[in-house]
C-alpha positions in Angstrom: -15.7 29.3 -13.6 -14.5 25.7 -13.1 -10.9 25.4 -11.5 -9.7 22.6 -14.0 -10.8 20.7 -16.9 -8.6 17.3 -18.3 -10.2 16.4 -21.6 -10.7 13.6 -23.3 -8.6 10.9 -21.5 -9.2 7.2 -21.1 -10.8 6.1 -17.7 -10.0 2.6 -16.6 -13.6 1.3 -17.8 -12.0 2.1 -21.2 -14.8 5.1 -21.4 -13.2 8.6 -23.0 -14.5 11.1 -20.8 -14.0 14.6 -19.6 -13.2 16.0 -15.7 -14.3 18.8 -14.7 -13.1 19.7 -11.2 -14.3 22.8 -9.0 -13.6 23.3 -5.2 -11.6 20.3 -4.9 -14.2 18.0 -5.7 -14.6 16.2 -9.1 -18.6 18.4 -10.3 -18.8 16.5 -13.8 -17.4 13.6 -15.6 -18.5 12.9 -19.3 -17.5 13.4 -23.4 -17.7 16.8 -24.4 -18.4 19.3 -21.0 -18.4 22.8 -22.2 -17.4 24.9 -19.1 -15.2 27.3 -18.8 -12.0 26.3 -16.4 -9.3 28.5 -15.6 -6.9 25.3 -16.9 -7.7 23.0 -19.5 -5.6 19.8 -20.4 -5.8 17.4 -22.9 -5.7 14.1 -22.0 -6.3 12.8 -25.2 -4.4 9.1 -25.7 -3.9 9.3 -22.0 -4.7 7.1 -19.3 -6.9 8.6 -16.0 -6.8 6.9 -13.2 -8.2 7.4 -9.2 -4.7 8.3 -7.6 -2.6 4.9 -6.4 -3.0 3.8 -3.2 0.0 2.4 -0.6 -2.4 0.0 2.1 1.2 -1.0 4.1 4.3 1.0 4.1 6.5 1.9 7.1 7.2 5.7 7.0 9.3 5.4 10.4 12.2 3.4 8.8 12.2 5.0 5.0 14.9 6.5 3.7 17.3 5.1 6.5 19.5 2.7 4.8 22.5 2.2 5.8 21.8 3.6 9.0 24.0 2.5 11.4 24.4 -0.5 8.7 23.2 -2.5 6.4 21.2 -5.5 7.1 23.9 -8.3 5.6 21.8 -11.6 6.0 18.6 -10.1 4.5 16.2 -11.8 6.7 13.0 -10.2 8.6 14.9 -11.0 11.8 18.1 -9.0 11.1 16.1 -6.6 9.7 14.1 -5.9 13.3 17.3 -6.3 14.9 19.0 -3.2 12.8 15.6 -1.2 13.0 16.6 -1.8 17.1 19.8 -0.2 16.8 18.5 2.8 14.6 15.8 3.5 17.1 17.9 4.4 19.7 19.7 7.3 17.2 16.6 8.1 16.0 15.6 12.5 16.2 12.1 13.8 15.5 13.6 16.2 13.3 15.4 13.2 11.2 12.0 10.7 10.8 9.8 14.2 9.8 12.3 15.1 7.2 12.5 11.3 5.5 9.3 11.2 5.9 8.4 14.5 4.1 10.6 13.4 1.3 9.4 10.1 0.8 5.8 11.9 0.8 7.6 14.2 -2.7 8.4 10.9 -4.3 4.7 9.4 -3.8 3.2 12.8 -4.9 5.6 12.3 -8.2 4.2 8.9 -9.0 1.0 9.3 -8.3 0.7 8.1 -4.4 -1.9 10.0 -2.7 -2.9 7.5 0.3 -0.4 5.9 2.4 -1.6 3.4 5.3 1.7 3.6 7.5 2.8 1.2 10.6 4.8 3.5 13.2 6.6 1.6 16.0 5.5 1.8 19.3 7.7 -0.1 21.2 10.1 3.4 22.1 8.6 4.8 25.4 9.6 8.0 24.1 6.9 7.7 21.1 9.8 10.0 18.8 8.2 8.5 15.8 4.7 8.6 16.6 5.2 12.3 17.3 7.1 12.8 14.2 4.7 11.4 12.0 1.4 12.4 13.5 3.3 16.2 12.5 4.1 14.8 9.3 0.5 14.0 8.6 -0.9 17.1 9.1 1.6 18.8 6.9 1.2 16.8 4.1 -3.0 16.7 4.3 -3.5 19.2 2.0 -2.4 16.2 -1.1 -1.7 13.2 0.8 -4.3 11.3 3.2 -1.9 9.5 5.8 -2.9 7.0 8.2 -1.3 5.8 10.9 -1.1 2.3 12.4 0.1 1.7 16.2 2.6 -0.9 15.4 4.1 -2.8 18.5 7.7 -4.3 16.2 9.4 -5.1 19.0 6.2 -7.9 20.2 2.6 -6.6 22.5 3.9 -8.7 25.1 7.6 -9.3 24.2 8.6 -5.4 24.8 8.3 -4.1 28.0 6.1 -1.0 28.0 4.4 -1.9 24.8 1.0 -2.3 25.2 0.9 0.9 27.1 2.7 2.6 24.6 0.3 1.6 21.9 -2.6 2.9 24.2 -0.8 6.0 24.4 -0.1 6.3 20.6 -3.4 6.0 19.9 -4.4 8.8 22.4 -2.0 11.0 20.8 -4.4 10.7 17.5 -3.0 7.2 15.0 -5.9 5.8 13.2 -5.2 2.3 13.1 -4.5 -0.8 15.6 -1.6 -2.8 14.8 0.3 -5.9 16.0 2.8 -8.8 15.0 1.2 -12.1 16.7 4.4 -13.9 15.0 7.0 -12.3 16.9 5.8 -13.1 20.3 8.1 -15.4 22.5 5.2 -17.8 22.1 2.3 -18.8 20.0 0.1 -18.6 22.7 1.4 -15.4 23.4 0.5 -14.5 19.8 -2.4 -15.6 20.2 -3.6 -13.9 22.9 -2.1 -10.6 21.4 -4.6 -10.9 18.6 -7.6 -11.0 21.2 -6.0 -8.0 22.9 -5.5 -5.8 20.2 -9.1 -6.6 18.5 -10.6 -5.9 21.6 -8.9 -2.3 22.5 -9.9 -1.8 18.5 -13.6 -2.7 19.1 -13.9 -0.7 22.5 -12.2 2.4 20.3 -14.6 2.0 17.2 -11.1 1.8 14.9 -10.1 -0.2 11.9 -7.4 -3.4 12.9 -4.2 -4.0 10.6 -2.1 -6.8 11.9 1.7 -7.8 10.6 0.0 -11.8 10.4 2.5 -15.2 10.0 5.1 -13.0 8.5 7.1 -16.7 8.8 8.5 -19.5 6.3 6.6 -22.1 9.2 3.3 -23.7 7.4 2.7 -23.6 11.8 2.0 -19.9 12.3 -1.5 -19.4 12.6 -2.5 -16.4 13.7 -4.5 -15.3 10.5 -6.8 -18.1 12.1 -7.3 -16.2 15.5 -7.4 -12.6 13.4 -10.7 -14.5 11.5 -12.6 -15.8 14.6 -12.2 -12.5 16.6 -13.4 -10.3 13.9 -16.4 -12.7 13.9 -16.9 -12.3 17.9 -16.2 -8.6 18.2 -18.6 -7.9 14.9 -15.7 -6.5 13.1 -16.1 -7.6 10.2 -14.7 -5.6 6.8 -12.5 -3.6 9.2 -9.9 -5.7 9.8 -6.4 -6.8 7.8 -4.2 -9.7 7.8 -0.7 -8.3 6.3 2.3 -10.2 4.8 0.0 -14.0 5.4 3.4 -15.5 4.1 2.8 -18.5 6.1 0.5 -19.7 4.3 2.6 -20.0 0.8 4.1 -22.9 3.1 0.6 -24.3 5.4 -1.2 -27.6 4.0 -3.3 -27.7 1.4 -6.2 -29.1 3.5 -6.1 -26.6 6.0 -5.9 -23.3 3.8 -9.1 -25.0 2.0 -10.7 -24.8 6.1 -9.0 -21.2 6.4 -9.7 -18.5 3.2 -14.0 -19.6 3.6 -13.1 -18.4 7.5 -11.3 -15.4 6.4 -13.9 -14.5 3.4 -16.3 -14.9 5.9 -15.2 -12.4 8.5 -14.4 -9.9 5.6 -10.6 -9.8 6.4 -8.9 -8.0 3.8 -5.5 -9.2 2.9 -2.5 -7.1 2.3 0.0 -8.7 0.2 3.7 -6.7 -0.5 5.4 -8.8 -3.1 8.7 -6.5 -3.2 9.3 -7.1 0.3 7.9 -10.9 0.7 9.8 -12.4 -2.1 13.4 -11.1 -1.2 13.1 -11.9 2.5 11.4 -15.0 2.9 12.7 -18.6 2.3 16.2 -16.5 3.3 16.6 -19.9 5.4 15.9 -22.6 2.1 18.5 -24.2 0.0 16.5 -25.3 -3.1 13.9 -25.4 -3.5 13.8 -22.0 -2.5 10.4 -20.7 -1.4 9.6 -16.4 -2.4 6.8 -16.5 0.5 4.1 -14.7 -1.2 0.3 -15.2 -0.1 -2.0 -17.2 -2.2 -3.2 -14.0 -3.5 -5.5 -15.9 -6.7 -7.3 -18.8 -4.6 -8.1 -15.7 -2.1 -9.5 -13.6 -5.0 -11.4 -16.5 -6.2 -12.7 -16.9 -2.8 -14.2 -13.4 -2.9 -11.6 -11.8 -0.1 -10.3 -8.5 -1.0 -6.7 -8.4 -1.3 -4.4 -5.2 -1.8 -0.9 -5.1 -2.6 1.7 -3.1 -0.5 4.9 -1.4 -0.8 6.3 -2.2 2.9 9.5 -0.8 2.3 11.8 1.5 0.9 15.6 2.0 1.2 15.4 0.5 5.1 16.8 -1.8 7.1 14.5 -4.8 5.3 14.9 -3.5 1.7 17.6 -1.4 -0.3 15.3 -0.4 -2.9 12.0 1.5 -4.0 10.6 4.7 -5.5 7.0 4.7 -4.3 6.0 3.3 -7.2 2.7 0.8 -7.0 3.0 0.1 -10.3 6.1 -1.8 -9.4 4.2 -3.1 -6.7 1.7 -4.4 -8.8 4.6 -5.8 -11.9 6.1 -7.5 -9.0 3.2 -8.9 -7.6 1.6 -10.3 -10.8 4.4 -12.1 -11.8 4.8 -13.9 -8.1 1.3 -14.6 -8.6 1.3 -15.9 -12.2 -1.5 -13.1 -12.7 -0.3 -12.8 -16.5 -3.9 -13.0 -18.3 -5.1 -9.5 -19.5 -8.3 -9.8 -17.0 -5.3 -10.5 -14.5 -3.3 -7.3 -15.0 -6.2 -5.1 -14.9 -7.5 -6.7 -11.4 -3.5 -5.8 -10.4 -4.2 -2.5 -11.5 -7.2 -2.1 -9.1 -5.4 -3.6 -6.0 -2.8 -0.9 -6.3 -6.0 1.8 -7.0 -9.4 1.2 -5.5 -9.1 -2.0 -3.6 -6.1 -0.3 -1.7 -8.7 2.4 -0.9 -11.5 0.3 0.2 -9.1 -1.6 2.7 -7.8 2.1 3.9 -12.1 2.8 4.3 -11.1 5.9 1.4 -13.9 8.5 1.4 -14.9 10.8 -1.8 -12.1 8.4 -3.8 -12.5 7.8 -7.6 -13.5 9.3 -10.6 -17.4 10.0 -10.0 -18.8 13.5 -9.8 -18.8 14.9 -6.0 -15.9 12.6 -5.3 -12.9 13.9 -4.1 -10.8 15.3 -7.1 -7.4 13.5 -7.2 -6.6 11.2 -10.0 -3.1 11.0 -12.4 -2.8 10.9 -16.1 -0.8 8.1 -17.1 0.9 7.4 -20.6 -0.7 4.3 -21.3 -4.0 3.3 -23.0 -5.7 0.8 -20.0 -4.6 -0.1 -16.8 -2.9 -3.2 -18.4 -0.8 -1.6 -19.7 0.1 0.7 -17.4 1.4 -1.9 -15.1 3.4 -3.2 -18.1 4.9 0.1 -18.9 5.1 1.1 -15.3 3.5 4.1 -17.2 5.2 7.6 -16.9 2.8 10.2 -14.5 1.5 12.7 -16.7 -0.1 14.6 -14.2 -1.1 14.1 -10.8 -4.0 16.7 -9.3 -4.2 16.2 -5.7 -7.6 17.5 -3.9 -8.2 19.9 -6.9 -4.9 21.1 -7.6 -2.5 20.1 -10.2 1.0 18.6 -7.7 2.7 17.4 -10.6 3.3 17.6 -14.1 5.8 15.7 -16.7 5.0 16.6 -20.2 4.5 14.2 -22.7 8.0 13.5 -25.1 8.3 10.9 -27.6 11.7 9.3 -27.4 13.8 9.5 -30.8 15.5 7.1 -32.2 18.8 7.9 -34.6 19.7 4.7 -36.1 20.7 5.3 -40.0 18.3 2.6 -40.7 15.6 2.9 -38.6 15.1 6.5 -37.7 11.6 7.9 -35.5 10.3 7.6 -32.1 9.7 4.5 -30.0 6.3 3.6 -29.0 5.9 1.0 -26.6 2.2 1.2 -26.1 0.3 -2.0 -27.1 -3.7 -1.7 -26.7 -4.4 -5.2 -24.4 -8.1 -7.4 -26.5 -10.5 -7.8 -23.5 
């Protein structure tokens, strides 16, 4: 007896297929599996997708808006600032508790991997503690990593390398670090070295907030390339934000993506966040700071796009949806071609999960089974629909279900339901 079968639905390769799912783990995928499952769904006109995947959020800070206030001027600077002042009223029990709930909205759309910063800069290591508990609660349907995030600057905050040493003691996956915040560029610089070599010496995976700036000057994306080349770790490392370079010479970023393709550096977009806080300082032209996401792809680096924030001191929206995410980022991007859409579609799915180093994830027998059923007929146009979830199975059990309705119209002339699905030519 098979747990759970979802017949019929469309996988993102456009092929109709049929899950079967037994013991958490996806057993057979294929048109017409006669087993017998304790539920079976139709999926028929439906859209079946690996679950979505969040490669940069910060689970610390979610939820908190307006906590002690609200950031006025917008910028990333007033933004740390405020996150300074809500640190020092910060409770383990209050971060769990936004957390957890921020964790119900991602199970809701479809979010089953979140790759969080935590700040380390708080010798008391509140959040740390608070999410490292938060992570083992929610393991049974979301896999939550954890990055060792010094906000407050490596060198700039007293106490902060050590505390990043200790946070990763106390169990967080990921070594992390904002080069741009330093007092100086040389300090940045050397921060980079630092925190690739405490990475290498530890055998973990490197995410660093990298020329998260408006100045075409910042180049620590430069540094993150060359070390990952000397300390051999290449495919597991990240540049975040890289808002710099929507700003740096043309020359130069023709020198700099062969280096970063080179070194494997992934690169973590987060279009919501990156075009409502940069060029904060512009008159007009006004800049929207996003990385040049399409000359990367062309250039064979992988690139993911993030969520970063959500109702915090930086941003006073979001739902956890990467759909969003992904609307957002093609339309920064000028990504509008269908080929375009559907690549959006896998940097908020599988290319999320290759940054994050996924195990088991997609939709191939003996992978891990956790995918969502999405109203929409391709991934196109799911991220043009921001497509309703369906369902959402998490690790072999269903987490979330919204049944199907057809809106009706009842206009005297034009009475029925609306339909706003469009099948997207190849």
């Amino acid at each position: 007896m098979h747990d759970l079968l979802v017949a019929g639905g469309t996988l993102p390769n456009g092929e109709i297929a049929d899950i079967a799912v037994k013991g958490g783990k996806i057993v057979a995928v294929g048109r017409g599996i006669a087993v017998e499952a304790r539920e079976t769904i139709d999926a028929s006109g439906l859209l079946v997708s690996p679950p979505f995947v969040d490669p940069h959020f910060h689970m610390d800070a979610t939820l908190s808006y307006g906590i002690p206030r609200i950031n006025g001027s917008g910028t990333l600077l007033e933004g740390i600032a405020l996150w300074g002042e809500l640190k020092k009223i910060l409770t383990h029990e209050a971060v769990a508790e936004r957390a957890l709930e921020y964790c119900d909205w991602a199970v809701s759309m479809g979010l089953l991997a979140i790759r969080s910063h935590v700040d380390v800069c708080d010798e008391r290591l509140l959040a740390v503690d608070a999410l490292v508990e938060v992570r083992e609660r929610v393991a049974g349907y979301i896999d939550l990593q954890l990055v060792a995030f010094p906000q407050d600057g490596l060198y700039r905050s007293a106490g902060a390398r050590d505390n990043l040493i200790r946070a990763l003691d106390r169990g967080v996956d990921v070594v992390g670090g904002i080069p741009h915040f330093e007092r100086t560029m040389e300090d940045g610089r050397r921060s980079v070295t630092d925190l690739c070599e405490i990475a290498e010496q530890r055998g973990l995976l490197v995410d660093i907030h990298c020329d998260e700036t408006d100045d075409p000057m910042s180049r620590h994306i430069e540094q993150l390339a060359f070390e990952t080349n000397r300390l051999g770790l290449n495919g597991r490392v990240a540049g975040s934000h890289l808002t710099s370079m929507h700003s740096m010479d043309n020359y130069y970023v023709s020198k700099l993506l062969p280096l970063i393709a080179e070194a494997e550096v992934s690169a973590i977009s987060n279009p919501l966040i990156n075009i409502v806080i940069q060029g904060r300082h512009d008159t007009y032209p006004k800049r929207r700071g996003l990385t040049r996401v399409p000359e990367m792809l062309k250039h064979g680096i992988r690139v993911g796009w993030g969520q970063d924030c959500c109702l915090d001191p930086w941003y006073s929206l979001g739902t956890a949806d990467m759909l969003d995410v992904a609307f957002m980022g093609l339309h920064v991007a000028q990504m509008t071609s269908p080929a375009d859409m559907r690549k959006c579609f896998e940097m908020v799915t599988a290319d999320n999960a290759a940054i994050l180093h996924l195990e088991n994830y997609g939709l191939n027998p003996g992978c891990q089974a956790s995918f969502v059923v999405l109203d929409a007929n391709d991934p196109a146009e799911a991220v043009r629909l921001r497509a309703e979830r369906i369902l959402v199975v998490a690790k072999g059990n269903v987490v979330f279900r919204n049944p199907k309705r057809a809106p009706e119209l009842s206009l005297p002339d034009r009475p029925g339901t609306i339909d706003r699905r469009r099948k997207y030519s190849p």
